[in-house]
C-alpha positions in Angstrom: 127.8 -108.8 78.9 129.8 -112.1 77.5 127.9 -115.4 78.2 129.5 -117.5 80.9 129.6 -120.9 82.3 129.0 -121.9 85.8 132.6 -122.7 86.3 133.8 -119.3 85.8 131.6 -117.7 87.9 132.3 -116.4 91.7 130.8 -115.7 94.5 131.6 -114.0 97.4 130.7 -112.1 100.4 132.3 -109.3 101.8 132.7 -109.1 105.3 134.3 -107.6 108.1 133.7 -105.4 111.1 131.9 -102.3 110.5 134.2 -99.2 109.5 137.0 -100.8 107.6 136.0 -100.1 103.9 133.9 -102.9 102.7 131.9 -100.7 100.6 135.0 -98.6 99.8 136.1 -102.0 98.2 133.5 -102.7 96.5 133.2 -99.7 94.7 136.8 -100.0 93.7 135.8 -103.0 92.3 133.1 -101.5 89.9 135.8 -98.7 89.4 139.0 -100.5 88.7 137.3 -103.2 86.4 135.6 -100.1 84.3 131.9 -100.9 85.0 131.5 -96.9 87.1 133.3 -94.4 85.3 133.9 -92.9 88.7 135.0 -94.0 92.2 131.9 -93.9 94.3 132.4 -92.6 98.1 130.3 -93.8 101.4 131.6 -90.3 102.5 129.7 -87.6 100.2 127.0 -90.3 99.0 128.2 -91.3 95.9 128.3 -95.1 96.7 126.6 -97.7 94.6 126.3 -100.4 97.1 125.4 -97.6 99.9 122.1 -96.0 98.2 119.8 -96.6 101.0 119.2 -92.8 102.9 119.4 -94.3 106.2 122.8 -95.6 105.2 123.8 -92.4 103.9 122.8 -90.9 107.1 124.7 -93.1 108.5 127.4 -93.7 106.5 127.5 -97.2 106.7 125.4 -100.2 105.3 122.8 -101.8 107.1 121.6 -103.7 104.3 123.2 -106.3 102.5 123.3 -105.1 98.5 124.6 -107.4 95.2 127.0 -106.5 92.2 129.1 -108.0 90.0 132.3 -107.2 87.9 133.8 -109.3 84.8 137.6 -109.7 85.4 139.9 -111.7 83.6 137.3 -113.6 81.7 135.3 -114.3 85.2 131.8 -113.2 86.5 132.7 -112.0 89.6 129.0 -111.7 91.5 130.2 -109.9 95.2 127.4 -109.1 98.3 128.7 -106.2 100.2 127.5 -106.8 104.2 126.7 -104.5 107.4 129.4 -104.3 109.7 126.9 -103.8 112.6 125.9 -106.8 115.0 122.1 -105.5 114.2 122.0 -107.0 111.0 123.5 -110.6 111.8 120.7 -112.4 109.8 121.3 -110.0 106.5 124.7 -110.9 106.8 124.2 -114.9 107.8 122.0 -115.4 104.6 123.9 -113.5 102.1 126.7 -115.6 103.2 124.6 -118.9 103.0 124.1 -118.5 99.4 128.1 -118.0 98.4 131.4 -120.3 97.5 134.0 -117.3 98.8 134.0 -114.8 101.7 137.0 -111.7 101.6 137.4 -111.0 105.2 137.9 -107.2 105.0 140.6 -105.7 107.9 141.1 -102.5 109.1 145.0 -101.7 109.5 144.9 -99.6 112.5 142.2 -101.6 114.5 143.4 -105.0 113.5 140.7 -108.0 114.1 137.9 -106.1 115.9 134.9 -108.3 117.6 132.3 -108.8 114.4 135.7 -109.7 112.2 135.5 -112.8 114.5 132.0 -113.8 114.0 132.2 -113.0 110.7 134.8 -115.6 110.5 132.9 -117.9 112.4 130.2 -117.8 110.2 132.3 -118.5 107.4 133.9 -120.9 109.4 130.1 -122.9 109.5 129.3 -122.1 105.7 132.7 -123.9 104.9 133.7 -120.5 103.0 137.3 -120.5 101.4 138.5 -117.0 102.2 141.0 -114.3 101.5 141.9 -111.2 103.8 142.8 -108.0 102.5 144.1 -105.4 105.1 142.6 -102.1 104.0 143.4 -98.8 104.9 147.2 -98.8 105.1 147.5 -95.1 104.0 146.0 -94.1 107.3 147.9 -92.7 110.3 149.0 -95.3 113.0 148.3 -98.1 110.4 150.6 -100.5 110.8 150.6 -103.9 108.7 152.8 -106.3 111.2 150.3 -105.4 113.8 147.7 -105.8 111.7 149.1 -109.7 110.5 149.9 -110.4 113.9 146.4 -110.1 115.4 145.1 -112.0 112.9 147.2 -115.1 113.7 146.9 -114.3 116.9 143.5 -114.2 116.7 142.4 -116.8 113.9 143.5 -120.5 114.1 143.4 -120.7 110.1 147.0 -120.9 108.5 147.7 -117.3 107.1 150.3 -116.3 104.8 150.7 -113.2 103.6 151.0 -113.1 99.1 151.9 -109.1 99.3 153.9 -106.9 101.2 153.1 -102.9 101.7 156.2 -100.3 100.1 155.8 -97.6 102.8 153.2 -96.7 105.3 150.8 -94.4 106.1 150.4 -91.5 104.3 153.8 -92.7 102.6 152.1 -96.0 101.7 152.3 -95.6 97.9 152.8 -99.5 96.5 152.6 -103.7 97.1 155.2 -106.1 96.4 153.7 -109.2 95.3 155.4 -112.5 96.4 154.2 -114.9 94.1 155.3 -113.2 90.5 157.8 -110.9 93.2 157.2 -108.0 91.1 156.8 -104.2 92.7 154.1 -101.9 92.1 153.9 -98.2 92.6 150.4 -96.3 92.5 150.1 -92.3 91.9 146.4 -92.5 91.4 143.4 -94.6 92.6 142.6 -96.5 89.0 143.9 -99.4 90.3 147.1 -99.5 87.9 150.7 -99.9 89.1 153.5 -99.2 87.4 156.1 -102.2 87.7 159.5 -101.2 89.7 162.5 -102.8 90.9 161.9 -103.9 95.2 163.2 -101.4 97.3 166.5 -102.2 98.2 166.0 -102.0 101.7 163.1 -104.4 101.3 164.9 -107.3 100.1 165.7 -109.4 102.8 161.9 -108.8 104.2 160.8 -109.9 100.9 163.1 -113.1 100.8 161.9 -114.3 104.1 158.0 -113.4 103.4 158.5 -114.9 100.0 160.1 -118.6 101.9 157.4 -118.7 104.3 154.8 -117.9 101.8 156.0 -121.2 99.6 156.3 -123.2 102.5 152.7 -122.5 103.4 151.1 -123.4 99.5 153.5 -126.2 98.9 152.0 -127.7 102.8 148.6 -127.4 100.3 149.4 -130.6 98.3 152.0 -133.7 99.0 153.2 -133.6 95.5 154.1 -129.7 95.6 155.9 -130.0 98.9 157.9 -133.1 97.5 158.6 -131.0 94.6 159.9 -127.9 96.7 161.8 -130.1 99.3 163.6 -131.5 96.2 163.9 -128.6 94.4 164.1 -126.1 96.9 161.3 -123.8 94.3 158.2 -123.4 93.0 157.4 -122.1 89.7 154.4 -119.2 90.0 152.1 -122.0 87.8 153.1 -124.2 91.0 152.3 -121.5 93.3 148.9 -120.7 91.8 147.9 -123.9 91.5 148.8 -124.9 94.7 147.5 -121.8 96.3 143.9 -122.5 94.6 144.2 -125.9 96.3 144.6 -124.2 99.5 142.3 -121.6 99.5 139.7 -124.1 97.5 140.1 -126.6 100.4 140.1 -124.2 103.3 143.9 -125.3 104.9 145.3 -121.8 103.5 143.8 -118.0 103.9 146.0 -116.0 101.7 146.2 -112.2 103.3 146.6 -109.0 100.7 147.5 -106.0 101.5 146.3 -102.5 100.4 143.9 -99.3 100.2 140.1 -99.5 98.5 140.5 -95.5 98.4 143.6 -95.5 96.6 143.4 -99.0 94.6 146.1 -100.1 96.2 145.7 -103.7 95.9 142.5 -104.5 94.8 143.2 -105.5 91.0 145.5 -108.4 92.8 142.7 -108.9 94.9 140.5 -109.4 92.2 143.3 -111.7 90.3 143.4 -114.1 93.0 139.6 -113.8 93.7 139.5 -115.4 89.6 142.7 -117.4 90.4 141.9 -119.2 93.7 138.5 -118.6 94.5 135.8 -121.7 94.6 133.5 -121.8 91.6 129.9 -123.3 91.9 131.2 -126.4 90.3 134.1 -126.7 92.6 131.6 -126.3 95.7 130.0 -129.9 94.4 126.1 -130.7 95.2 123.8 -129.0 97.2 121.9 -130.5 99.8 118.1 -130.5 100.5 115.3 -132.4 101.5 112.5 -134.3 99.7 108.8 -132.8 100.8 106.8 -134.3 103.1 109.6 -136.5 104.1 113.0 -136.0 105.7 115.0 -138.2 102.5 118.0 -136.5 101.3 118.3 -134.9 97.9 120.8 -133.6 96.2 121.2 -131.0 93.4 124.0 -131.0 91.1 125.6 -127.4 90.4 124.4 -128.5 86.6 122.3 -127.0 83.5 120.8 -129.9 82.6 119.9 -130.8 86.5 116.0 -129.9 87.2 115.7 -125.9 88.4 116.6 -124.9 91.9 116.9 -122.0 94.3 116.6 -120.4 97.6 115.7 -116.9 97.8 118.1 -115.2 100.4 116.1 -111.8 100.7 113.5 -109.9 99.8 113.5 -106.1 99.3 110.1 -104.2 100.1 109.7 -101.2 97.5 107.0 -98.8 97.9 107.1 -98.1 94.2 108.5 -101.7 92.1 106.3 -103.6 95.0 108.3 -107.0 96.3 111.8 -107.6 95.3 112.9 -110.9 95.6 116.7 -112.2 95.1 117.5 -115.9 94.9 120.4 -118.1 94.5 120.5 -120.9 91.5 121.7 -123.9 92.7 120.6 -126.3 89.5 119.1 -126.2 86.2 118.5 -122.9 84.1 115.7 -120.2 84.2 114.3 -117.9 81.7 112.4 -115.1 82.5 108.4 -115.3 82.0 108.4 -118.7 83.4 106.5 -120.5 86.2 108.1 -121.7 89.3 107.2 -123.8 91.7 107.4 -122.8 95.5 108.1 -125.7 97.1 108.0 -124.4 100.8 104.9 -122.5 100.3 103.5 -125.4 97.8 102.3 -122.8 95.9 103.6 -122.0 92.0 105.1 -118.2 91.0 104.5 -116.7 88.1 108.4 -115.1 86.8 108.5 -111.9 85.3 111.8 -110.5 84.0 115.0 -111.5 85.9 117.8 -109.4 86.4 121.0 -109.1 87.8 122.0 -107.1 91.1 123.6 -103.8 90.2 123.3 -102.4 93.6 120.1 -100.1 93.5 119.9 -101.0 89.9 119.0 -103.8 87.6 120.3 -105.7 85.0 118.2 -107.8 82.5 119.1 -111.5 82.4 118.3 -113.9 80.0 119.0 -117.1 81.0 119.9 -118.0 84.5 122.3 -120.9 85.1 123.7 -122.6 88.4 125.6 -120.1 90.6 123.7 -117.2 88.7 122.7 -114.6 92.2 119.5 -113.0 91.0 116.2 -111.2 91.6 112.7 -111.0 89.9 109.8 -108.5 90.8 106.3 -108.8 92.0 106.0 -112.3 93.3 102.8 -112.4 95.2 103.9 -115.1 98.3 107.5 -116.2 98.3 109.4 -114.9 101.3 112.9 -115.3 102.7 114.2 -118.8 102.8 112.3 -120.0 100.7 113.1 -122.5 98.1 112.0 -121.9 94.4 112.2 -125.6 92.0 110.6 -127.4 89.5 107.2 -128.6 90.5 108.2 -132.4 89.1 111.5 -132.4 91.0 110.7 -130.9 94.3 113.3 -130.5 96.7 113.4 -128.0 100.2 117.0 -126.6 101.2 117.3 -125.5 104.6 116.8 -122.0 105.7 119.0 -119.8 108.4 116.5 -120.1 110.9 115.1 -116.5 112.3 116.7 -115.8 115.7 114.6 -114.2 118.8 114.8 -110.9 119.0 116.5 -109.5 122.1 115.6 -105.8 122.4 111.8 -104.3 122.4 110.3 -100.5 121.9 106.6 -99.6 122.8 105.5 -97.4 120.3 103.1 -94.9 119.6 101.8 -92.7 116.7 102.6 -89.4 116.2 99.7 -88.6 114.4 96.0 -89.8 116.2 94.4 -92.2 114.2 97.6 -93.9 112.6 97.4 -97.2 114.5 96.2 -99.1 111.4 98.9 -97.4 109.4 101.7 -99.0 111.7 100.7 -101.9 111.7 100.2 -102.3 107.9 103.6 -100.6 107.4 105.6 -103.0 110.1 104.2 -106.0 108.0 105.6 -104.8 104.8 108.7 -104.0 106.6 108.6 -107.6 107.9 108.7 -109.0 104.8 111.9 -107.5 104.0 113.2 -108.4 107.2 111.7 -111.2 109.5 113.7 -110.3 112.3 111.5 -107.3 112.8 108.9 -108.5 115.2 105.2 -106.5 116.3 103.0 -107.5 118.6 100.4 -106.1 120.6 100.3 -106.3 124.3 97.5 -107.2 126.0 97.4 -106.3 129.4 99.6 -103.2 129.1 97.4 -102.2 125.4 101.2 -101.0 123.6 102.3 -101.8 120.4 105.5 -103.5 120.5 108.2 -103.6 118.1 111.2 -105.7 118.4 114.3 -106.4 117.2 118.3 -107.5 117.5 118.8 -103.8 119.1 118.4 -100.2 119.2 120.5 -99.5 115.6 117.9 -101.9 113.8 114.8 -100.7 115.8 116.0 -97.0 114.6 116.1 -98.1 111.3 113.1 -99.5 111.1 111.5 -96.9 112.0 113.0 -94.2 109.5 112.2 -96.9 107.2 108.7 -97.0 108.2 108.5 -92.4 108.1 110.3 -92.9 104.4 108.8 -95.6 102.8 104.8 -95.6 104.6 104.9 -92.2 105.8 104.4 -92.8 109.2 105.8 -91.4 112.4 106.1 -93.0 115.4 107.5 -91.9 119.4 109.5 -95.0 121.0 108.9 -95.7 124.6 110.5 -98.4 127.1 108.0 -100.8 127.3 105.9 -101.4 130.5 106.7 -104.5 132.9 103.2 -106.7 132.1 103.0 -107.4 135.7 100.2 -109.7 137.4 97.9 -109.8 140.4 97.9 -113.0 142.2 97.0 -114.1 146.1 98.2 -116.2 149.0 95.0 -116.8 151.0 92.0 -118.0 150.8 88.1 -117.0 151.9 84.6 -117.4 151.4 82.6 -114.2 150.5 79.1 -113.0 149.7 78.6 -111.3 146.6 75.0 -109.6 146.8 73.3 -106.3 144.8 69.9 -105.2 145.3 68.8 -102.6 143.4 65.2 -101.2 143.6 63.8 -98.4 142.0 60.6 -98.5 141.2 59.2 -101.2 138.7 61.6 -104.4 138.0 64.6 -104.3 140.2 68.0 -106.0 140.0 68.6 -109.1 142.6 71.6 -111.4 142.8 73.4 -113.3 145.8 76.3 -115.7 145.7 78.5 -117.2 147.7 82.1 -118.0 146.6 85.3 -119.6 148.0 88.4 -117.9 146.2 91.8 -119.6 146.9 95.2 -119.8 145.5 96.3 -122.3 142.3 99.8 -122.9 142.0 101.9 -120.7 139.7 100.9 -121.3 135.9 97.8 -122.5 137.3 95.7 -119.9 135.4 92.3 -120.0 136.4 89.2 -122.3 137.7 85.8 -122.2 138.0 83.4 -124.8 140.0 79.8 -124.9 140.1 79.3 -126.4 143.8 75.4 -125.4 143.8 73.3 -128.1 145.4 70.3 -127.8 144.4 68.3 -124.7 143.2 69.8 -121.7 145.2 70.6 -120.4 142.3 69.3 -121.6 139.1 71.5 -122.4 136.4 70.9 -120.2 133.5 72.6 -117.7 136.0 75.5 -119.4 137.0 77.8 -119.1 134.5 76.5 -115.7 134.8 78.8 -115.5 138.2 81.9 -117.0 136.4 81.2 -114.0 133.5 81.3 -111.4 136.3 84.1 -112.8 138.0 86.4 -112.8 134.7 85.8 -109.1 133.6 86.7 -108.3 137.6 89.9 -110.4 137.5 91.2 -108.2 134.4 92.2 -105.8 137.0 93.1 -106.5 139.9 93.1 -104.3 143.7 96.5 -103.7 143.7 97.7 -101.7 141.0 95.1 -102.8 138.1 96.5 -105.6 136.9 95.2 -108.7 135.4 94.4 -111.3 138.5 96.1 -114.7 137.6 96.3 -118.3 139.9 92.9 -118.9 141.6 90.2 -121.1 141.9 86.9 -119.9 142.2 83.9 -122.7 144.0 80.6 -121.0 143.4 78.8 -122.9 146.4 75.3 -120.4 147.7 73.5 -118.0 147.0 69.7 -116.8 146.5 67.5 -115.4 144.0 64.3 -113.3 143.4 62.1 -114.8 141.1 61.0 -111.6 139.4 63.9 -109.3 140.3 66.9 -111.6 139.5 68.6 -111.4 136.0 72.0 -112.5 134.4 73.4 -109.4 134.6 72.4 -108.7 138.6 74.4 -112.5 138.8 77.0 -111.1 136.9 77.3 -108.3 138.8 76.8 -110.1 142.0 79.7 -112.4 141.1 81.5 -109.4 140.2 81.4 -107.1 143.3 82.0 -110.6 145.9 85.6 -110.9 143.4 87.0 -107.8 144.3 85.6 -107.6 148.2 87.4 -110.9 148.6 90.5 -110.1 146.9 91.3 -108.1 149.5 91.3 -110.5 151.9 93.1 -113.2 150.4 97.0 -111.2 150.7 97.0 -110.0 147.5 100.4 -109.9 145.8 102.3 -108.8 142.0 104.5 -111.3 140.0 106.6 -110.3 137.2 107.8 -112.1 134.5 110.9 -113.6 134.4 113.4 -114.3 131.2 115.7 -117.3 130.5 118.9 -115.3 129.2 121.8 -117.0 128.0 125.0 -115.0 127.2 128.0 -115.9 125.5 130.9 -114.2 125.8 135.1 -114.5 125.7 136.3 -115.7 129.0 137.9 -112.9 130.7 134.5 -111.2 130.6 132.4 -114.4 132.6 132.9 -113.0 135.9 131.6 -109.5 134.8 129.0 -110.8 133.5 128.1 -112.9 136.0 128.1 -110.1 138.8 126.3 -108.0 136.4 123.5 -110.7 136.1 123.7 -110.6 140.2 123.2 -107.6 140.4 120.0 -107.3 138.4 118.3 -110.1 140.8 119.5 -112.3 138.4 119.9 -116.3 139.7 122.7 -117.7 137.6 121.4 -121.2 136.5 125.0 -122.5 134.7 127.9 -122.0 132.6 129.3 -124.4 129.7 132.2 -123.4 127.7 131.9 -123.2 123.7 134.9 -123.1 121.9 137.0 -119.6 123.4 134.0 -118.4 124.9 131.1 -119.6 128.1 127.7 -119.4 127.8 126.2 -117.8 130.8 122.3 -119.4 131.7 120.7 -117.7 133.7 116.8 -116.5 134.5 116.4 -112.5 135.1 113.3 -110.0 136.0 112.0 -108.2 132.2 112.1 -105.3 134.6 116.0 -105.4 135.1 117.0 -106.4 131.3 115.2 -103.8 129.2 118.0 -102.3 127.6 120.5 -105.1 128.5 121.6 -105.3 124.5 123.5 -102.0 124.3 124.9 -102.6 128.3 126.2 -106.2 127.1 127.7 -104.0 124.3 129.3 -101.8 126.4 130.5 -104.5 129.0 132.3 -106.6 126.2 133.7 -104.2 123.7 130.9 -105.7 121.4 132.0 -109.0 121.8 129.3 -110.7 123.6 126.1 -112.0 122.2 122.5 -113.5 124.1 119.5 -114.6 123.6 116.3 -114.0 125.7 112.8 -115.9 126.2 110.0 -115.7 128.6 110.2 -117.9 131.1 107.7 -117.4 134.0 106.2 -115.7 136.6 107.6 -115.0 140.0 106.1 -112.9 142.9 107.9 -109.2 143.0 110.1 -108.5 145.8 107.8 -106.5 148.7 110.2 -102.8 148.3 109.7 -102.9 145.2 105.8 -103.9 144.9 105.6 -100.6 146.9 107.1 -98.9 144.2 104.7 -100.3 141.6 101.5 -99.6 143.2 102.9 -96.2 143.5 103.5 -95.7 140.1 100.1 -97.1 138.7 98.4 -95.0 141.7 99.9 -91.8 140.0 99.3 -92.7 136.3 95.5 -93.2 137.6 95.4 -89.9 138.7 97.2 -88.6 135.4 94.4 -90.2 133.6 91.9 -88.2 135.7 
């Protein structure tokens, strides 16, 4: 591979809604510039980007992967991204890490709901970008329709720099308006043969072609006095001025063609080298100084000190940690050490390489812009930034969102429970939006994450990588026990039976706390009644009967407890008759003081496109939801509101469903509220029967 400098690499991330050939278009890049000798295929599992099994399953990617074509005297480094709403993070830091996004569109579905967050994250990244309409040769593909939802749907000037020559299954060439040249394609290599324009294109082209220079010349004052004098642009003019566009973000240039076919994608990859951002054209990168919150900057230079961000980490159960990183200053060799300036911890470098989808390529020296990945490191993690230890500097990190859906889960095989939770934390590592917990009062495993797809995954991860199986369950509402009233109660046992016997009496008042309040214990004991190396024996007893309640067994939250009587045997009394004592006057009272069930309550907040607010609202209604606001953002409201666990379960694939895709939340635990009396009923039912199960 020839050596290169920083200013003729690019970077870029391929995006787009899942389905419209973003993988197909990558591999046509490996094919066309003659790095694969053959055209890989997501459909018959051939695909270099795609080599994941659960993505072959699948047949679509759920992991973002890296590779990198030379083209016209450029490194071309590109990271091919899910389409799926799942895998938002994957997708938000590949894209953190890049000059360039293509913006991948199908041309029968037109801009579909991720396209638009897609963009939206380019939009916050600052990403020149470049759309290519794929898929033309399929039936009902239409490209007007296609460019029309895009202006419709994007605020972004568009202009189109290629027009299709027939559609469909008759789509068979481009006309490109900048060197206004036709191309014909009989195979998928990627090479046209150069024809005359179709006749009955001609006018099309003419007007396509005016706009088109109108647009670049609006790039740059001297180009548009140039054209308004001259009423032209030479193609120099129109490169350069399109590069100024694209570079700057006023211009998204749209192409036009098939992956499958290579239709297209060798212009594509022209104007990706043309008019694409390099590192050096991105300028200085941004980070802080540790251990204060000063600014530093990092020049996209060789002779800069070393930086980088790793932007994901791969867990292999053979090559161990894989960890891929961005160079944002300074070089790197391999066999080096590097300093972690997040962890403040210092890495020792084994070889670097280059991304080659599943595969490797050995680097020798990295420079700025260089996307690469080194094995083995014992600590770093995603985010992180990697620097030299005299020139420490910490860029920002895409923070980790909540996750929104959860799974209780359970082994398939006895015994296993050690397994899962060893596995999940290797999985973690590759993917921290992968969250396990254990629940406490219901005793489930928990496994969460940003919906069913990515849960699912996870877990055929977990059986392929780990070798271990696991059954997925809704999760059970961790309700409490709680009361209303208040009383004073004796707690007493006597036990005799020959020899020492068991003797402890108490006297407690039990009464309400306010919700949150938790739990209090007094010692009110006026003089010796009970002496005091068995009170806290009381409190003890008290605790371990609050764990379930008399209700339907669930932990006893909110009360006060004043231990103020009692009596004792001076032979026959021990801690543990106290303790039980304290133990048996707890649950007799309970039932006294109108005992009652709360539920926990989320804080939801849902954005969505206006015309689905009212939808979502009633929906919210009716799942005893109380609707707390609504503030606009941009095209769409956010929808606060707080919501019973109980009633939002499985809200991520309903909100799916509602919205077409195109609405997005996020959920938190709030607090605790009491549960409504019908459906208490039902509750106590239910635990009443799983008792008897368990019998």
């Amino acid at each position: 591979m020839a050596k290169y400098e920083s200013k003729s690499l690019r970077n870029l991330a391929i995006v787009g809604h899942g389905g419209t050939g973003k993988t197909s278009l990558c591999e046509s890049f490996l094919f066309i510039s003659g790095k694969n000798e053959r055209l890989g295929r997501v459909d018959d599992s051939t695909s270099t980007m795609d080599y994941e099994p659960e993505e072959q399953k699948r047949r679509g990617s759920i992991s973002s992967a890296a590779n990198f074509v030379e083209w016209e005297k450029h490194k071309i480094t590109f990271i091919d991204t899910p389409g799926d709403s799942n895998f938002t993070y994957d997708i938000k830091c590949s894209m953190s890490v890049v000059e360039n996004a293509v913006v991948v569109i199908d041309a029968v579905g037109g801009v579909e709901f991720q396209t638009q967050k897609v963009w939206e994250l380019a939009d916050e990244f600052k990403l020149p970008r470049i759309i290519f309409i794929n898929r033309l040769d399929r039936e009902r593909a239409n490209f007007d329709t296609a460019l029309d939802s895009i202006k419709n749907k994007f605020k972004r000037k568009t202009t189109p720099v290629c027009l299709p020559i027939g559609s469909e299954d008759k789509f068979n060439g481009i006309v490109d308006l900048i060197s206004m040249k036709a191309y014909l394609f009989s195979d998928n290599k990627g090479v046209g043969k150069a024809v005359d324009i179709p006749a009955e294109m001609k006018d099309d082209v003419k007007l396509m072609r005016d706009s088109m220079v109108e647009d670049i010349a609006e790039s740059d004052d001297e180009l548009m006095n140039k054209y308004l004098e001259a009423g032209e642009l030479s193609d120099e003019e129109l490169k350069a001025g399109l590069k100024k566009g694209v570079s700057f973000g006023s211009l998204v240039p749209v192409i036009c063609g098939s992956a499958m076919k290579g239709i297209g994608v060798s212009l594509l990859l022209d104007l990706i080298a043309v008019s694409f951002a390099s590192p050096v054209d991105r300028g200085p990168v941004k980070g802080k100084k540790p251990k204060t919150d000063d600014v530093e900057e990092r020049q996209p230079s060789e002779d800069a000190p070393f930086s980088a961000i790793v932007f994901k980490t791969i867990a292999d159960p053979y090559a161990g940690r894989l960890t891929l990183f961005r160079v944002y200053s300074g070089t790197l060799n391999s066999d080096t050490p590097v300093y972690n300036s997040t962890r403040k911890i210092t890495e020792k470098f084994g070889h670097v390489f280059f991304l080659e989808g599943k595969n490797q390529k050995q680097a020798e020296t990295l420079i700025p812009g260089d996307i690469a990945g080194v094995a083995k490191l014992k600590e770093t993690t995603t985010g992180d930034t990697l620097c030299n230890e005299k020139s420490p500097i910490i860029f920002e990190k895409v923070p980790v969102p909540p996750p929104i859906m959860s799974y209780a889960m359970e082994p398939k095989t006895r015994g296993d429970e050690d397994k899962i939770a060893s596995s999940i934390h290797r999985l973690t590592e590759e993917d921290p939006t992968i969250v396990f917990s254990r629940n406490v009062e219901t005793k489930e495993m928990i496994l969460s994450g940003m919906g069913q797809v990515h849960i699912e995954v996870n877990i055929e991860k977990m059986k392929r990588k780990f070798g271990v199986e696991v059954n997925l369950n809704t999760p059970k509402i961790p309700y409490k026990e709680t009361i209303k009233g208040k009383t004073n109660i004796q707690g007493k046992y006597k036990k005799q039976s020959g020899g020492r016997g068991q003797f402890g009496d108490c006297w407690i008042d039990i009464e309400p706390l306010p919700r949150g309040g938790g739990f209090e214990f007094h010692d009110k004991i006026v003089g010796g009644v009970i002496p005091g190396q068995y009170r806290p024996a009381v409190e003890k007893g008290i605790v371990e009967a609050a764990a379930k309640g008399v209700l339907a067994g669930y932990p006893v939250v909110d009360f006060k407890i004043n231990l103020t009587f009692g009596s004792y045997h001076t032979v026959d009394s021990s801690e543990m008759a106290f303790k039980i004592a304290g133990s048996m006057g707890f649950k007799k009272g309970l039932e006294m003081c109108q005992p009652t069930l709360l539920e926990p309550i989320m804080k939801i907040e849902v954005i969505v496109p206006d015309e689905y607010m009212g939808d979502i609202m009633g929906d919210l209604n009716s799942r005893r939801g109380k609707i707390i606001g609504v503030e606009s953002k941009g095209n769409n409201q956010v929808v606060k509101a707080s919501v019973p666990m109980a009633e939002i379960l499985k809200y991520a694939p309903d909100l799916k469903s509602m919205t077409g895709g195109r609405g997005t939340f996020t959920i938190e635990f709030s607090h605790y509220e009491e549960l409504p009396a019908h459906i208490t009923t039902k509750v106590i039912e239910q635990a009443k029967k799983e008792k008897e199960q368990e019998k």
